[in-house]
C-alpha positions in Angstrom: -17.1 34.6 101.5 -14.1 35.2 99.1 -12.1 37.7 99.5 -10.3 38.5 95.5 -8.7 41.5 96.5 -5.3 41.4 94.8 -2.1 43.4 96.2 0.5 45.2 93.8 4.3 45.4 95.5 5.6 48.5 93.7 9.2 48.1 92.0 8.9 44.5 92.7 10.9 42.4 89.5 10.7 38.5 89.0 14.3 36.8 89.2 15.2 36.3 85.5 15.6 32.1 85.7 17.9 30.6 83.1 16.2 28.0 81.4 13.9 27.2 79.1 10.3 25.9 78.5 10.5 22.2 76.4 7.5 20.2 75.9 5.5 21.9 78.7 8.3 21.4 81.7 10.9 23.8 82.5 14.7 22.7 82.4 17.1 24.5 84.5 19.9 25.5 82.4 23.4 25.1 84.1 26.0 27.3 83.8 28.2 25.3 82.2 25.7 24.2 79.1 23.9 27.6 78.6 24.6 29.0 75.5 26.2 32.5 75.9 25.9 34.9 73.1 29.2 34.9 71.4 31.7 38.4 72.3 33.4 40.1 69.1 36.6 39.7 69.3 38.2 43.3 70.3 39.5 45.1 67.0 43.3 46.6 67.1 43.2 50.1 67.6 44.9 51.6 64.5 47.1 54.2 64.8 45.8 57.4 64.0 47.8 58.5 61.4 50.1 56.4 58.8 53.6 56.8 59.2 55.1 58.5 55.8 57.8 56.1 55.9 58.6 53.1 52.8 56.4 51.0 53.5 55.1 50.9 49.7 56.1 47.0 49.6 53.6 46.1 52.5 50.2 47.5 52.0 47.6 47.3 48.9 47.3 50.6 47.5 43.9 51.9 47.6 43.9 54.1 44.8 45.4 54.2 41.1 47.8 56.9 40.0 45.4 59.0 38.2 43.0 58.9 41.4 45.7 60.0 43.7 46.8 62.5 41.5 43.0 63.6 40.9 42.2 63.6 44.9 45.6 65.5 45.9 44.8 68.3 42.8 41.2 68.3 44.9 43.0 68.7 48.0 45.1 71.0 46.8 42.2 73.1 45.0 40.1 73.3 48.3 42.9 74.2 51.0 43.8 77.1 48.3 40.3 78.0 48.4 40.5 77.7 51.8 43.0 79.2 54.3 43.9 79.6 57.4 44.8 83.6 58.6 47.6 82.0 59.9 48.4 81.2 56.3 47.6 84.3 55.0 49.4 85.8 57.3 52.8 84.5 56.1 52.4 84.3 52.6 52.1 88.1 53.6 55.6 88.1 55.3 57.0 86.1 52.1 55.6 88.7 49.8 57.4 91.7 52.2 60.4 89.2 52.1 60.3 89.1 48.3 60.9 85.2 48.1 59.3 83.1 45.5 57.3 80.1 47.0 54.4 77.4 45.7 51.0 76.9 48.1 50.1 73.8 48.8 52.8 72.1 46.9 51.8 68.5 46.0 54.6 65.8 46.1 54.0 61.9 45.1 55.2 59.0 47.0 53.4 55.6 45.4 49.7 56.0 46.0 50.2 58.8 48.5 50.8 62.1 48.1 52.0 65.3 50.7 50.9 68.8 50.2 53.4 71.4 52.1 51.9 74.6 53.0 54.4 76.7 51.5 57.4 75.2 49.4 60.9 77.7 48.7 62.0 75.7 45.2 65.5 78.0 45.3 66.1 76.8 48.7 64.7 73.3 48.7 62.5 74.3 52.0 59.1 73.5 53.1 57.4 75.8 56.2 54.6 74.3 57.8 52.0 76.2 59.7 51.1 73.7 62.3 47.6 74.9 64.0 45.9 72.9 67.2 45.4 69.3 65.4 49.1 69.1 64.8 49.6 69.1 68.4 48.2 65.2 68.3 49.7 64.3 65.5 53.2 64.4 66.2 54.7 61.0 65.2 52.5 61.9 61.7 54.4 64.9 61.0 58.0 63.3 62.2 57.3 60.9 59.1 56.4 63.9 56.9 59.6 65.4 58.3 62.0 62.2 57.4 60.2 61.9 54.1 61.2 65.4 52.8 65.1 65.0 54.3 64.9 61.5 51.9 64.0 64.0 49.0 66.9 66.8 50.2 64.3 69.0 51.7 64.6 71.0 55.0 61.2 71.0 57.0 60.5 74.6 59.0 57.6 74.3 61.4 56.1 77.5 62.8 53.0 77.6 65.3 49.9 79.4 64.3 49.9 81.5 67.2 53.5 82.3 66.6 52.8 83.8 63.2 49.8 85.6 63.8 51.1 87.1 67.6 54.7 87.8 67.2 55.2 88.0 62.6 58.2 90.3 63.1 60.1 87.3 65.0 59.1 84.6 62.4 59.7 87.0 59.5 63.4 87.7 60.6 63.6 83.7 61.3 62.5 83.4 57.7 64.8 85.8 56.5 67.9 84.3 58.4 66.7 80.8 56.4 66.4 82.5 53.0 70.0 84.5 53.4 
């Protein structure tokens, strides 16, 4: 008598051989002749944002004029639509202050384009309201920064938290710019 009784070993795996079936025989594959799959080669990480600096000469631009100057009046047209209470907030102390200023002030460099939160023509200033994501971007807004001193323009950063906690110490900041 046969006995066909057949036994399962739970969480049992087969070794995975290397090799391959050819013409009915298996051939061991050796180490050094198995194909591999190929790795991608590791991509530079970029930096996060561009420096603001002249580098015109050394990049192809990616847009025309008229598309950088249509996509910075969008820009512009939806952070107007758009702003921050910290924002708000101070183009509220400028009104009490009595100063004229532009929003979101657009200025052209090549196929790139800034826009300043608030801009003081008479005093060739820009004020920046820097909220949390300007806290990572600091070697972004340091070439902002030099960009605007090229032009002959002073660059006033004030902290969201700043403006909307304490407005009586930014406003007599302002005014001590302004006078």
């Amino acid at each position: 008598m046969k006995c066909t009784k057949s036994v399962v070993i739970p969480n049992f795996r087969k070794p995975r051989l290397k090799g391959a079936w050819r013409n009915g025989v298996w051939i061991k594959s050796s180490k050094k002749n198995s194909k591999q799959p190929k790795r991608r080669k590791q991509i530079a990480r970029k930096a996060r944002f561009k420096s603001h600096e002249n580098t015109l000469k050394t990049y192809e631009r990616k847009r025309s004029p008229e598309e950088t100057k249509r996509y910075a009046l969008h820009c512009q047209s939806v952070r107007l639509s758009n702003p921050t209470p910290a924002e708000t907030a101070f183009a509220e102390i400028l009104d009490r202050i009595g100063s004229k200023y532009e929003r979101e002030k657009i200025f052209f460099y090549g196929d790139r384009f800034a826009l300043a939160d608030f801009y003081l023509p008479e005093m060739q200033i820009i004020i920046e309201c820097d909220g949390q994501s300007h806290r990572e971007q600091k070697r972004h807004d340091v070439g902002r920064d030099r960009y605007f001193n090229g032009l002959g323009i002073r660059t006033i950063r004030f902290d969201n938290r700043a403006i909307l906690k304490t407005p009586e110490t930014v406003e007599a900041i302002v005014r001590k710019l302004i006078s």
